[in-house]
Structures are given as C-alpha cells and as structure tokens.
ZASETI-220989 format. One record per atom (N, C-alpha, C): x, y, z; residue in three letters. Coordinates in steps of 0.001 Angstrom, whole numbers, padded with zeros to 6 digits. Example, Ala and Ser with C-alpha at 12.3 -4.5 7.8 and 13.67 -1.06 7.14 Angstrom:
((013190; -005690; 007800); ala)
((012300; -004500; 007800); ala)
((013200; -003300; 007800); ala)
((012850; -002250; 007080); ser)
((013670; -001060; 007140); ser)
((012900; 000030; 007870); ser)
This chain:
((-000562; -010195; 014488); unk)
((-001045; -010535; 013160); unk)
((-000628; -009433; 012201); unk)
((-000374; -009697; 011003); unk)
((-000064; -008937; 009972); unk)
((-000706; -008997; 008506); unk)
((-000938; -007860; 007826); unk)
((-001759; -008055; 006801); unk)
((-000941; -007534; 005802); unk)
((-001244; -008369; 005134); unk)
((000187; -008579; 003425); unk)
((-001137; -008852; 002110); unk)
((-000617; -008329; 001365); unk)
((-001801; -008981; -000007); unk)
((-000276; -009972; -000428); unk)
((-001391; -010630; -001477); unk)
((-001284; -012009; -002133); unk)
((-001427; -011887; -003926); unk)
((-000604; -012220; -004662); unk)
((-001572; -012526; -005853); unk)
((-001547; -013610; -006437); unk)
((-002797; -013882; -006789); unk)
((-003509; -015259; -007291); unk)
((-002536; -015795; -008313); unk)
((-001768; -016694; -008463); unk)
((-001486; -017853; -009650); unk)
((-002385; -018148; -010251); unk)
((-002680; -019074; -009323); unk)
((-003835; -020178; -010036); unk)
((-004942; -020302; -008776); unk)
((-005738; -022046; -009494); unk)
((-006652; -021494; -007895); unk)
((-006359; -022578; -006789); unk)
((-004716; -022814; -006880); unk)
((-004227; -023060; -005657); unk)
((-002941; -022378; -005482); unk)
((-002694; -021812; -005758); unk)
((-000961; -020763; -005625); unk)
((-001366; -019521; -005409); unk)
((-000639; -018698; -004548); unk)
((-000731; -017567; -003793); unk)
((000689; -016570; -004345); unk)
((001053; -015502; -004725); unk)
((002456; -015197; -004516); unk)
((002442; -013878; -003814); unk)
((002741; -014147; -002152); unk)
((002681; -013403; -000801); unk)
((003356; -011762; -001999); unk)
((003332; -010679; -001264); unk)
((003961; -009280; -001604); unk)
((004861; -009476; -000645); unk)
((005104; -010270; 000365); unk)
((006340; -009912; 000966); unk)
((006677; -011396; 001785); unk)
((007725; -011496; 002043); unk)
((007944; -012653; 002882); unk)
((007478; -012875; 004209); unk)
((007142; -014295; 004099); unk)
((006656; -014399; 005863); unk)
((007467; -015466; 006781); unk)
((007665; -015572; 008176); unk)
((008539; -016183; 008791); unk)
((007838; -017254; 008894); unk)
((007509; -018213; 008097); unk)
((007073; -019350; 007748); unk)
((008230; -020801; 007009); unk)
((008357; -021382; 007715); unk)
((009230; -022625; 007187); unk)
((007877; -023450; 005509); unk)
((008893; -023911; 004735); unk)
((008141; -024867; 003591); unk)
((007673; -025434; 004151); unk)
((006094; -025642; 003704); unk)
((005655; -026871; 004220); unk)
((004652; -027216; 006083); unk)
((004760; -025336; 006377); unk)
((004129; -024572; 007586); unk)
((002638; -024530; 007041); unk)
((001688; -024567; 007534); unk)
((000509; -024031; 007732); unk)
((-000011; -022879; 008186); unk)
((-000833; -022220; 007468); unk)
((-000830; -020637; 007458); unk)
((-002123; -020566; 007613); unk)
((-002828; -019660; 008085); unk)
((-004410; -019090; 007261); unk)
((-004402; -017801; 006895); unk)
((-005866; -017684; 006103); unk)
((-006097; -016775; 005303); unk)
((-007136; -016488; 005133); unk)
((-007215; -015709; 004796); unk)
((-009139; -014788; 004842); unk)
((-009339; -014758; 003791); unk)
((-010634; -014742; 003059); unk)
((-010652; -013866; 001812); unk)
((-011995; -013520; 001567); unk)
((-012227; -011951; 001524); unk)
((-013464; -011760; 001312); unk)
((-014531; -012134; 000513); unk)
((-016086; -012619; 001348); unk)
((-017020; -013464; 000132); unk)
((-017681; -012141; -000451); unk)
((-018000; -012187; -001768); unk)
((-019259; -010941; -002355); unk)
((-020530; -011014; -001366); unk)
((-020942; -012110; -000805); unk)
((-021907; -011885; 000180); unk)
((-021706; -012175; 001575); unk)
((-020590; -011179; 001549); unk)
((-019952; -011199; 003229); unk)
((-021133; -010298; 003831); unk)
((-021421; -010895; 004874); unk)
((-022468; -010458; 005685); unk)
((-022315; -010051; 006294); unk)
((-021289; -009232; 006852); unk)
((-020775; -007594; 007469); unk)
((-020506; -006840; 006833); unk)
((-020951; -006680; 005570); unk)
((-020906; -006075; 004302); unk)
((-021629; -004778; 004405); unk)
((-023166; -005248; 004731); unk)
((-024230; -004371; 005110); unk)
((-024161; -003303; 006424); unk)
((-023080; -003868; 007699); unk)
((-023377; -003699; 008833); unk)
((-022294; -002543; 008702); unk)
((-021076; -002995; 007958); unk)
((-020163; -001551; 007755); unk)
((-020422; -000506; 007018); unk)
((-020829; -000673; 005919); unk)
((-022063; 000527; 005540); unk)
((-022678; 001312; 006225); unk)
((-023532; 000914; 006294); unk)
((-024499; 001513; 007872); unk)
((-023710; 001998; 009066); unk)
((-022478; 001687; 009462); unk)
((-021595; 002050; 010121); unk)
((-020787; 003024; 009610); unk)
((-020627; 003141; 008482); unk)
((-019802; 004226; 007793); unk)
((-020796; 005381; 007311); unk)
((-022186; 004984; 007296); unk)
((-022750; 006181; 007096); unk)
((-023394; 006873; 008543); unk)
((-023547; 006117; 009453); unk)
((-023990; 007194; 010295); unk)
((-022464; 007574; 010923); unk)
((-021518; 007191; 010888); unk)
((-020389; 007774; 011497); unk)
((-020063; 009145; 010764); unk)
((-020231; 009728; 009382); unk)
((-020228; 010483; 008775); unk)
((-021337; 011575; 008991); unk)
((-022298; 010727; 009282); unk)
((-023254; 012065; 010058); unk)
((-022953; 012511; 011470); unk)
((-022010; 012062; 012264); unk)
((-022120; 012962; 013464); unk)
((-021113; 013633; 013097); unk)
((-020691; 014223; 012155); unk)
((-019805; 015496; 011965); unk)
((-020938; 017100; 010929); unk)
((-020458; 018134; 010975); unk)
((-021090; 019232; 011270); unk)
((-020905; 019115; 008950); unk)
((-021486; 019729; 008531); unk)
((-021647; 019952; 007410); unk)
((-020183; 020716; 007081); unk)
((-019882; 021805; 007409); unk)
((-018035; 022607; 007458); unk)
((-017026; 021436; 007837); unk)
((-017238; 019942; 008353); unk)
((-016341; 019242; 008175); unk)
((-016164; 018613; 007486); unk)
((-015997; 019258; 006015); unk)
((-016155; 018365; 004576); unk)
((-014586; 017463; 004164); unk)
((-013985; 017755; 005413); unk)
((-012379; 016936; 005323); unk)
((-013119; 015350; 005523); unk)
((-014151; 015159; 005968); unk)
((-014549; 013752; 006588); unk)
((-015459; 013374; 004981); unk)
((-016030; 014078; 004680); unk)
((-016543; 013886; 003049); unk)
((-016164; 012643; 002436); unk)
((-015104; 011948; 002230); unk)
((-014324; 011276; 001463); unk)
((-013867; 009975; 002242); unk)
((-014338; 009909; 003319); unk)
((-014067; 008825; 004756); unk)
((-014792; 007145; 003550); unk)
C-alpha cells in the first residue's frame, strides 16, 4: 500500500500528487479522515503517555 495526497476539485474529482498504476475506469479506495474519527482520542492519549516515558534532559522528544 502506498500513501499519496489528493487535491479536492470538486466533491467528486480528486487530482492524485502523483500517478498511480491504475487503468481508466479501475476502482480504487480511499480513506479520508472524519472530524469525529474515533481514534482520534486513543492517539492522543497514546502520544502523551509515550512522551512521558522519556527523562525530562530528553527534550529532543519535546516536539514528537
């Protein structure tokens, strides 16, 4: 799998950033994040205690 952005036309046209080995007229899918994606919360919480098991002098992780 490969991850490429897209930008919106309209709200049925896509224009890929790069080409894909897709014939006209292929079927594709696509993700697109909801505002109330509900692993929203769970990566948060995942990104903040992962930031606490490092020592206060590892302020390179600060910005994670």
């Amino acid at each position: 799998m490969r991850l490429i952005s897209a930008k919106i036309i309209d709200k049925t046209h896509l224009e890929l950033s790069q080409p894909i080995a897709a014939e006209p007229g292929a079927t594709i899918e696509i993700s697109i994040p909801d505002d109330a994606d509900e692993m929203r919360d769970w990566r948060e919480l995942a990104r903040h205690n992962a930031l606490t098991a490092y020592a206060d002098e590892d302020s390179v992780y600060d910005e994670l």
